[in-house]
Residue frames relative to the residue before (quaternion, step in Angstrom):
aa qw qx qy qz dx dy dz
X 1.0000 0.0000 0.0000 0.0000 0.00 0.00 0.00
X 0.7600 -0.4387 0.4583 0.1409 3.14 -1.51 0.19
X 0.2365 0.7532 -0.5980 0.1381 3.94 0.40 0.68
X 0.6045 -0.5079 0.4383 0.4296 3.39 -1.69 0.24
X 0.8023 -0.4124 0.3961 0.1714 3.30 -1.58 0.66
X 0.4968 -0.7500 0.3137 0.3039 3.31 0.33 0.03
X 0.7387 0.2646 -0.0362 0.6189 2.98 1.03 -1.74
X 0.3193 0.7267 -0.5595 0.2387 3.94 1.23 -0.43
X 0.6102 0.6026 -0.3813 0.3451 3.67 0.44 -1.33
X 0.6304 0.6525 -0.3164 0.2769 3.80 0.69 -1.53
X 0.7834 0.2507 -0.1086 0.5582 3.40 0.85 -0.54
X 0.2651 -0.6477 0.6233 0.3489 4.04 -0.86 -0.03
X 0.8507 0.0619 -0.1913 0.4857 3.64 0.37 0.52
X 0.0892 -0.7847 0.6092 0.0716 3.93 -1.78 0.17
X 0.4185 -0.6730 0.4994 0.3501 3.16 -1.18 0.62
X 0.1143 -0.6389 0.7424 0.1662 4.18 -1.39 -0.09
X 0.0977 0.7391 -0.6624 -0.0727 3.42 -0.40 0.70
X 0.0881 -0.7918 0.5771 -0.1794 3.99 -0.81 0.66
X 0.3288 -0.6979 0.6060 0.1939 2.90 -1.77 -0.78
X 0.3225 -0.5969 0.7251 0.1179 3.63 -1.12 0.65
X 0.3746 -0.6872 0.5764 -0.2349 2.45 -1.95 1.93
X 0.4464 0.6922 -0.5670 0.0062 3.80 -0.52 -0.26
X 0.0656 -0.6692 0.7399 0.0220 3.51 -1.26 0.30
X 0.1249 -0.6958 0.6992 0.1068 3.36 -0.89 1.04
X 0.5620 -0.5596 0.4836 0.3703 3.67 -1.47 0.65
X 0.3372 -0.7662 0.4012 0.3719 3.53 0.96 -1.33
X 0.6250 0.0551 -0.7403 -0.2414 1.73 -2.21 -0.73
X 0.5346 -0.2033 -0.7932 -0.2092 1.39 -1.81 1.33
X 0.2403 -0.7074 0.4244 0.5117 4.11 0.74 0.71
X 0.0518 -0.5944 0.8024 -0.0138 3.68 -1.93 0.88
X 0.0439 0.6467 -0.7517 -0.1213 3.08 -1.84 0.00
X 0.2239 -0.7212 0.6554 -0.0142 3.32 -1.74 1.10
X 0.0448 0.7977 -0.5922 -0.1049 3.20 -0.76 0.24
X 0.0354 0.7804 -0.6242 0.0085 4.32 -0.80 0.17
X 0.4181 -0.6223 0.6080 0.2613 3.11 -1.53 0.35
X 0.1208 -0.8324 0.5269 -0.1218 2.88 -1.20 1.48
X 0.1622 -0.8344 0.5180 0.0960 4.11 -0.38 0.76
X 0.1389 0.7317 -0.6673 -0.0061 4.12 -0.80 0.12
X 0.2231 -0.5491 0.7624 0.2596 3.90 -1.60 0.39
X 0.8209 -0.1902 0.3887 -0.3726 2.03 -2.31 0.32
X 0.6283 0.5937 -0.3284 0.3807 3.27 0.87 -0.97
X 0.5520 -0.5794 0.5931 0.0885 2.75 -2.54 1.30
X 0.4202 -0.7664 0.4378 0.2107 3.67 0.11 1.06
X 0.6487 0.4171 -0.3488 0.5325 3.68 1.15 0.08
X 0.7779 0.3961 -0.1899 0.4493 3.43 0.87 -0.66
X 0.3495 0.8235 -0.4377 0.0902 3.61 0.94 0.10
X 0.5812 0.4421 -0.4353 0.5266 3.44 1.06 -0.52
X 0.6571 0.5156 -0.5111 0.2029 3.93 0.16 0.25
X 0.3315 0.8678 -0.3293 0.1692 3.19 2.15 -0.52
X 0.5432 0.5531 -0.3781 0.5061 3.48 1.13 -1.07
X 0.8091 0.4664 -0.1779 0.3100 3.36 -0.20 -1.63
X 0.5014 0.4868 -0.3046 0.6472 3.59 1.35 -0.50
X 0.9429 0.0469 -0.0859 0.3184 3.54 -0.48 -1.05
X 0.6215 -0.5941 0.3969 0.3213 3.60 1.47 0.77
X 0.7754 0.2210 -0.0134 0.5914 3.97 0.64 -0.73
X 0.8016 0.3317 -0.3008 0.3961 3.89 0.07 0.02
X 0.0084 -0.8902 0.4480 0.0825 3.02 -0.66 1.28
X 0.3781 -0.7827 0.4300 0.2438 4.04 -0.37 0.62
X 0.8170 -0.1574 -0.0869 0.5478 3.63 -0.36 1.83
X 0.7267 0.3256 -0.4298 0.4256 3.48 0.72 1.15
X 0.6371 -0.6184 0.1927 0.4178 3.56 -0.95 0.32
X 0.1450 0.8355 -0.5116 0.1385 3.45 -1.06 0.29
X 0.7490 -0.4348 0.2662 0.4232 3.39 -1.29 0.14
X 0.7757 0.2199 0.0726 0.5871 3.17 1.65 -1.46
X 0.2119 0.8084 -0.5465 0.0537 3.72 0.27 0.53
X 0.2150 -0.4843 0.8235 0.2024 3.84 -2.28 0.34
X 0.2010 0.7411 -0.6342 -0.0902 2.94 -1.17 0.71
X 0.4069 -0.7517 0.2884 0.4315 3.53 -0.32 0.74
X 0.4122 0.6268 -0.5748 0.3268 3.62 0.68 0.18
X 0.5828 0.6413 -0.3208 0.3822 3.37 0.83 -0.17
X 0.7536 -0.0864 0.0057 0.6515 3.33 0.97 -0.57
X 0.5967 0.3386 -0.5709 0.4509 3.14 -2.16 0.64
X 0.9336 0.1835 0.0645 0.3009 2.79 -1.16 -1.08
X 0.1494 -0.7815 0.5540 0.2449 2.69 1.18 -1.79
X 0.5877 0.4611 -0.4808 0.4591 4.09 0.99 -0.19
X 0.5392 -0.5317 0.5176 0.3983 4.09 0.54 -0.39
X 0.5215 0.5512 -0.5257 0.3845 3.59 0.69 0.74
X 0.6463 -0.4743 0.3630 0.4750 3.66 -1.00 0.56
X 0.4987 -0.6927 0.4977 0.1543 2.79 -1.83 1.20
X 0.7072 0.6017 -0.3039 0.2131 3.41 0.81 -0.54
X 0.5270 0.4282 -0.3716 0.6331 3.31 1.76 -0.49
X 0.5658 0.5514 -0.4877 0.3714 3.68 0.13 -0.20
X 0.6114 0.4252 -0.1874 0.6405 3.87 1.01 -1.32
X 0.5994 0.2637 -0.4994 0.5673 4.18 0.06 0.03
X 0.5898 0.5479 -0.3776 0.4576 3.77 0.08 -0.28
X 0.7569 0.4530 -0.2060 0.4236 2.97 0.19 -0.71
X 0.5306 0.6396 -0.2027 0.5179 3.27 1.46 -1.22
X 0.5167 0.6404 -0.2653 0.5026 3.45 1.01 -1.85
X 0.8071 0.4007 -0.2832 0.3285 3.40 -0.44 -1.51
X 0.8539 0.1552 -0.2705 0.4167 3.01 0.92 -0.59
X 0.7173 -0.5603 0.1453 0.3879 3.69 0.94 1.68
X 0.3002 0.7749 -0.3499 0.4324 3.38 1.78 0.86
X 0.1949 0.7289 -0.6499 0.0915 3.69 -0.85 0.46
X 0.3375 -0.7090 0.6036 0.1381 3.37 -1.02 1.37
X 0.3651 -0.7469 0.5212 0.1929 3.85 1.16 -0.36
X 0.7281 -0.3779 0.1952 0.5375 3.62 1.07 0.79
X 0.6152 0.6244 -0.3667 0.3119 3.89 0.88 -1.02
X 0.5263 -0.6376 0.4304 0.3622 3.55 -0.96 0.83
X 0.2388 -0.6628 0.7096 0.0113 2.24 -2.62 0.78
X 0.2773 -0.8427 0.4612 0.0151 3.11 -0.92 1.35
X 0.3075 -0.7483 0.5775 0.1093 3.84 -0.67 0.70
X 0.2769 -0.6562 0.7018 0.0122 4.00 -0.65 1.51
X 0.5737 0.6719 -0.4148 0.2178 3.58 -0.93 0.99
X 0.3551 -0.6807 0.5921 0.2450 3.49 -0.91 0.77
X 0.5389 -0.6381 0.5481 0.0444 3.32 -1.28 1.61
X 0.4816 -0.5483 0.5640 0.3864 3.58 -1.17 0.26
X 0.1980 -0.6621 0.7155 0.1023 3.29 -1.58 1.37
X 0.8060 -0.2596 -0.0269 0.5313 3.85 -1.00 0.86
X 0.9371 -0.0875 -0.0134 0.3375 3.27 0.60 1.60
X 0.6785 0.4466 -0.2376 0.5326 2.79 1.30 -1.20
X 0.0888 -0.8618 0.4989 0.0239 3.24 -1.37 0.43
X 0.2908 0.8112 -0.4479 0.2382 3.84 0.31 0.70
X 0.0516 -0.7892 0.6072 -0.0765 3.35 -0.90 1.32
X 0.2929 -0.7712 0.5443 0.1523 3.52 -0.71 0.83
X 0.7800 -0.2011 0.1079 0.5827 3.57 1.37 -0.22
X 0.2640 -0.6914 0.6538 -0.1574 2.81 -0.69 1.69
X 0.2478 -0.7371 0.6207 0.1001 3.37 -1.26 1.43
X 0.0568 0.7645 -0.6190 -0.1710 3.88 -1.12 0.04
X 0.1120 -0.8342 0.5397 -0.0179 3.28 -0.95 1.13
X 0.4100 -0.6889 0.5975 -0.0178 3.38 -1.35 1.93
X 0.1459 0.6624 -0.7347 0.0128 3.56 -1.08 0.88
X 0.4721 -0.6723 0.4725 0.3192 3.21 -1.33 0.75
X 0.6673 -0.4380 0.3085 0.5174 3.57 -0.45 0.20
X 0.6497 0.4029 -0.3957 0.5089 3.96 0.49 -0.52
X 0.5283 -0.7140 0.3588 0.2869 3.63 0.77 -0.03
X 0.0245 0.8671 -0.3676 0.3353 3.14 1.41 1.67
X 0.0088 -0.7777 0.5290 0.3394 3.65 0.34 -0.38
X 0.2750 -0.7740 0.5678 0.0540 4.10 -0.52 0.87
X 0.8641 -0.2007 0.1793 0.4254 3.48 0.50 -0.68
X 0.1264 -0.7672 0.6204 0.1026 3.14 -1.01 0.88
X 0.2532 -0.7154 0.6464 0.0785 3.67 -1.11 0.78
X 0.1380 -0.8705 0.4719 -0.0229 3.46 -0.58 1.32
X 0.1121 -0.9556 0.2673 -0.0524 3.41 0.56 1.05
X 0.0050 -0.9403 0.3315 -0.0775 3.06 0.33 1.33
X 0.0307 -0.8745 0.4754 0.0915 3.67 -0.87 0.69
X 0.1541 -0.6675 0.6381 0.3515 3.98 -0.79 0.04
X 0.8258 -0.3627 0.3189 0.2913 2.87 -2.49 -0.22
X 0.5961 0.6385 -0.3000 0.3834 3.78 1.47 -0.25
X 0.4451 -0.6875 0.3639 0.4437 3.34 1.78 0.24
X 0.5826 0.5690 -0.4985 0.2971 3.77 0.80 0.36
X 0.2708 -0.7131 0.6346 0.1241 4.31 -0.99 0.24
X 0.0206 -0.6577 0.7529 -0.0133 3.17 -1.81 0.48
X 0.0003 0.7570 -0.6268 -0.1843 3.40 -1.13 0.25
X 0.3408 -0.7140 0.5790 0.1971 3.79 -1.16 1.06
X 0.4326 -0.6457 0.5928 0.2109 4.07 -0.54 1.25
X 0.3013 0.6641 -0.6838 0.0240 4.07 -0.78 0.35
X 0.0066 0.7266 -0.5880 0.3553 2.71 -1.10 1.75
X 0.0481 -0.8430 0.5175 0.1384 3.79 -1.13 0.15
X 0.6598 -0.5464 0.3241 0.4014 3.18 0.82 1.56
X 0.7125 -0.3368 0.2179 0.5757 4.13 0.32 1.93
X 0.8341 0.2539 -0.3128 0.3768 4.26 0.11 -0.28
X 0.6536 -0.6870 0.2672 0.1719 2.41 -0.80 2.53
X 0.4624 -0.7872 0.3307 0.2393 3.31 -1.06 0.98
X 0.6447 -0.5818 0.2291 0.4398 4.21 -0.41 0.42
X 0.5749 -0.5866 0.3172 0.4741 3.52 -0.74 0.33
X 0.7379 0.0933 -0.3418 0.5744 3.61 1.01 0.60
X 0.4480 -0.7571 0.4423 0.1745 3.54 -0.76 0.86
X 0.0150 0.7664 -0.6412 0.0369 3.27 -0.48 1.60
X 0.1101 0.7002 -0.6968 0.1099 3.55 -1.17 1.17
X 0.0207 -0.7073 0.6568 0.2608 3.18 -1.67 0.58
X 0.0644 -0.7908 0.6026 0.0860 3.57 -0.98 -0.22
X 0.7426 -0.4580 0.4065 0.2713 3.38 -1.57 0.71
X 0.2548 -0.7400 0.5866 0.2081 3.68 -0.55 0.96
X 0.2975 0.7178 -0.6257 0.0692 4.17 -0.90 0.30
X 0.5606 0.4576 -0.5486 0.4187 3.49 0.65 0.49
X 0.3001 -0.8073 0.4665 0.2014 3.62 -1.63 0.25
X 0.2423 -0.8450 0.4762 0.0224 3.24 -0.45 1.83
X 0.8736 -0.0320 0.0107 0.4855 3.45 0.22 -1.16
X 0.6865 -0.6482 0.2498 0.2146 3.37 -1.05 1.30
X 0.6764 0.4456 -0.1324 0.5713 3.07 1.92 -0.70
X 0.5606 0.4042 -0.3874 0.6101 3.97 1.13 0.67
X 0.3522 -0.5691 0.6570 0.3470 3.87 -1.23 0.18
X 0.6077 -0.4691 0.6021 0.2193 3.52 -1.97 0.58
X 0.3512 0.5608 -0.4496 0.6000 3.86 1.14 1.48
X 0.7908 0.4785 -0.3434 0.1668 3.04 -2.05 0.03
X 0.4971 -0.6581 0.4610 0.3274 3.70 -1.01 -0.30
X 0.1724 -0.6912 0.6942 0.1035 3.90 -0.97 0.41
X 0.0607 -0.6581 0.7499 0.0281 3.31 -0.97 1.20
X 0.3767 -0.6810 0.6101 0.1488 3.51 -1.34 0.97
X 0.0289 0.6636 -0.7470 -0.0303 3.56 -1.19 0.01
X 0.3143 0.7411 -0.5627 0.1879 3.36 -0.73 1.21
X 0.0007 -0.8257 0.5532 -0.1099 3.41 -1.19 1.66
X 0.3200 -0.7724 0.5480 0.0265 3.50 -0.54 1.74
X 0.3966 0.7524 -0.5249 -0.0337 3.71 -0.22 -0.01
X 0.8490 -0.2116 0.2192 0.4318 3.84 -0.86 -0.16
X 0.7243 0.2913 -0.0915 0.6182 3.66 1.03 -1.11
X 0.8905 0.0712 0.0864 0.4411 3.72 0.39 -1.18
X 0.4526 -0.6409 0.6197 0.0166 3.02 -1.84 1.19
X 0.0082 0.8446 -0.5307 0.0704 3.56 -0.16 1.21
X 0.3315 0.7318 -0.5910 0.0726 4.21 0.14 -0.04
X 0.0287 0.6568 -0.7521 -0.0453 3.35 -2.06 1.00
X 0.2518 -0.6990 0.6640 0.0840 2.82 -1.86 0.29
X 0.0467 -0.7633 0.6414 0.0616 3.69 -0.52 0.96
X 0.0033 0.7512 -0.6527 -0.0982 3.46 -0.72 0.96
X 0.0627 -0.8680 0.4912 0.0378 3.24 -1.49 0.89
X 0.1174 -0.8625 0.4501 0.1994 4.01 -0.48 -0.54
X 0.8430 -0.0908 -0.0711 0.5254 2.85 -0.19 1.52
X 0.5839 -0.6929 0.0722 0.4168 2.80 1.18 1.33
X 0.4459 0.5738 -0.5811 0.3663 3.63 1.29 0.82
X 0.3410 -0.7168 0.5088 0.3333 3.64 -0.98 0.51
X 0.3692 -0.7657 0.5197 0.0856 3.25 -1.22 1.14
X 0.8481 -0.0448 0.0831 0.5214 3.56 1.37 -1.41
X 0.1750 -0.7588 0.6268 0.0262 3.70 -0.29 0.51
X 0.1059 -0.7352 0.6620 -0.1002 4.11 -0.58 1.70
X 0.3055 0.6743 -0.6723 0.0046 3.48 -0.89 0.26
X 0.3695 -0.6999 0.6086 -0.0574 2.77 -1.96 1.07
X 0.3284 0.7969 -0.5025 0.0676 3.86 -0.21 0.62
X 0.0210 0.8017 -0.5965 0.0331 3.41 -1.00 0.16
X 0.1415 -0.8293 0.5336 0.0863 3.53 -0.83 0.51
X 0.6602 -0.6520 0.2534 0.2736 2.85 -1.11 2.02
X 0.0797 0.6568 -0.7496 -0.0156 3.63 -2.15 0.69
X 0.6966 -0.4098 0.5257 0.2652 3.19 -1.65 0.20
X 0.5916 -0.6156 0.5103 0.1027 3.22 -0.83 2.13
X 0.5535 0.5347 -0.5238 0.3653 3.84 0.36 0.06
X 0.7790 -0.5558 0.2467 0.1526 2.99 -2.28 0.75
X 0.5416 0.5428 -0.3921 0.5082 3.31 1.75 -0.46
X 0.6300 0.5452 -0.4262 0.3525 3.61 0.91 -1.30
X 0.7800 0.4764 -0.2395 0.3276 3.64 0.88 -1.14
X 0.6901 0.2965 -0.4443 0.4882 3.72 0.93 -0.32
X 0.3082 0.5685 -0.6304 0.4294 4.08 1.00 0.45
X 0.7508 0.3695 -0.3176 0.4460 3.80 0.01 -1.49
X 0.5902 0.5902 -0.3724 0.4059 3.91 0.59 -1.01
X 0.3582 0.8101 -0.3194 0.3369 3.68 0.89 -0.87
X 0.7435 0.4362 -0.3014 0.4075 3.27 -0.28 0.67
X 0.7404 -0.2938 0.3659 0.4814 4.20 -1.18 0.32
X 0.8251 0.1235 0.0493 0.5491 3.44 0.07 -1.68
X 0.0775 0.7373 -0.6540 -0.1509 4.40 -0.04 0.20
X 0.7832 0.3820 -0.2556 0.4188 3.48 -1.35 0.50
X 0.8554 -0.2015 0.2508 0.4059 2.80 -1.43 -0.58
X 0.5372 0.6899 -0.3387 0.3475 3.29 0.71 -0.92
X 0.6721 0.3478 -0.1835 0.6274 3.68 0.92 -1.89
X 0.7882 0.3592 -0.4119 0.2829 3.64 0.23 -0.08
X 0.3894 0.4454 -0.5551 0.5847 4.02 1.51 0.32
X 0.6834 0.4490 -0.4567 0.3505 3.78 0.26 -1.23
X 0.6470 0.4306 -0.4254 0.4637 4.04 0.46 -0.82
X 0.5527 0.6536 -0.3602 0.3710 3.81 0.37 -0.74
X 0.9029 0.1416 -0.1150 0.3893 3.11 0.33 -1.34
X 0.3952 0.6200 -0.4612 0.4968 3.39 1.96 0.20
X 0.6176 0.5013 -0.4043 0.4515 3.99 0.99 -0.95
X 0.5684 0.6044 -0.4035 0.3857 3.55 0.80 -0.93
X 0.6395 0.4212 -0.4375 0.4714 3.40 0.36 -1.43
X 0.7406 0.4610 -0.4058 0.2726 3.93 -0.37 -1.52
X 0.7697 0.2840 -0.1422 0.5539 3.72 0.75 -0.60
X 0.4805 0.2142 -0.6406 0.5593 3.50 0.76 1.64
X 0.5038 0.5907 -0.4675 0.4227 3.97 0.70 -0.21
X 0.7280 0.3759 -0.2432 0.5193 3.55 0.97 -1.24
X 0.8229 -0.3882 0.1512 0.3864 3.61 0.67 0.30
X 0.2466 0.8780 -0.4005 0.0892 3.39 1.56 -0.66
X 0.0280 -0.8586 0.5015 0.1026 2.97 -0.61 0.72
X 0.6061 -0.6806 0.3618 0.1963 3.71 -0.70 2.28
X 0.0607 -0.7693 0.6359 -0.0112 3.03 -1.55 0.89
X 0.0801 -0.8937 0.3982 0.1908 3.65 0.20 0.69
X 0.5886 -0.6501 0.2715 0.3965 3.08 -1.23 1.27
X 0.3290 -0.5748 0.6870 0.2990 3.39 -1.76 0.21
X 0.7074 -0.2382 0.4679 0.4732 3.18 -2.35 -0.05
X 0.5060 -0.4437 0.6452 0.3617 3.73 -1.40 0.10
X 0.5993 -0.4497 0.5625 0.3495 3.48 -2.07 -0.16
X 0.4436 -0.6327 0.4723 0.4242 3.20 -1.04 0.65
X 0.6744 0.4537 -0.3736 0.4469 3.94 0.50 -0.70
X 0.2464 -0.7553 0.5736 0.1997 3.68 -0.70 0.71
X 0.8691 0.2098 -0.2888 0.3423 3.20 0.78 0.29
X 0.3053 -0.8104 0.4532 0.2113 4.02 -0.19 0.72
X 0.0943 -0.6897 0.7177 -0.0173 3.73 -1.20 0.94
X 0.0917 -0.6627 0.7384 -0.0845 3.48 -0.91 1.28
């Protein structure tokens, strides 16, 4: 199973620089690949982020900023009672034990996450649940509950669950999402195999491999034309164009679900 990191605790936040993956089966089949960076962060400790890493600040402006308006709710109230709730609803209790929040921060401002990971350990250092949280470019979110009803999840997390949220324009609001996800001391592994009807359609992976939250570590990962979010709406919708050129074939968005959050 899955326990907390040992040393995770030492710090209220880390860096994962890495890289983002997709390959679509097709038609039309593509594959992309970019360099991608997310922290870390200990959902109790967020206002130390600054002080720890010198450059992140938590609901104020800055180069680097979490703010919780960004996720949960989305109203700018703390995230952590929002995520025990949630837990609640679905007959979950972490019993005090930390929770942690996967996510790229706003870079001068900008802010856009395609999936955002939250992780539940029970205080004995169980992992219980991960909340996968997922948004497109229409400003809507969903989050997918993986979990096994209080028994602690495996030292890599396999879940599948019911697609109904709409991500990309080129897939229908159908199919299945099988997770693959592995936390350990050194590295940050997460896929996603989406399929229909058991033909596979896409295959995401995310990895990156853990550093110290500090200011040198973060304008190294920031590096680049577009850092942040920015280069990652700009890659999105540059991938979009190449694979309606190659034939894509459109899917217009629906209304979201009315429940924002799923529990298989």
């Amino acid at each position: 199973m899955i326990t907390l990191p040992a040393t995770l605790g030492s710090a209220p936040g880390w860096l994962y620089p890495g890289q983002v993956m997709h390959r679509r089966a097709g038609p039309p089949a593509y594959r992309f690949a970019y360099r991608y960076w997310a922290i870390l962060a200990d959902l109790d400790r967020l206002p130390e982020l600054r002080r720890r890493s010198g450059l992140v600040q938590h609901n104020r402006k800055g180069v680097v900023a979490l703010h919780d308006a960004d996720h949960g709710p989305r109203d700018g109230s703390p995230l952590r009672p929002w995520f025990d709730q949630v837990l609640a609803d679905a007959d979950l209790d972490l019993a005090g034990g930390p929770a942690w929040l996967l996510t790229q921060p706003r870079v001068f401002g900008v802010g856009f996450n395609p999936l955002s990971l939250w992780f539940g350990w029970h205080r004995d250092g169980r992992l219980l649940a991960v909340l996968a949280e997922v948004r497109n470019t229409f400003g809507d979110w969903h989050g997918y509950l993986l979990h096994e009803n209080g028994t602690p999840l495996g030292k890599t997390i396999r879940s599948r669950t019911t697609k109904c949220f709409h991500v990309s324009p080129f897939f229908p609001v159908a199919g299945q999402y099988d997770f693959r996800i592995r936390l350990d001391e050194q590295r940050l592994g997460i896929g996603i195999h989406y399929s229909l009807q058991d033909a596979p359609l896409l295959t995401a992976v995310q990895a990156g491999t853990r550093q110290p939250l500090t200011r040198r570590h973060l304008v190294k990962a920031m590096a680049g034309p577009l850092p942040g979010s920015a280069g990652t709406l700009a890659a999105i919708h540059w991938q979009a164009l190449k694979i309606w050129l190659r034939g894509g074939r459109y899917h217009a968005r629906p209304q979201p679900p009315a429940q924002t959050i799923t529990d298989d």
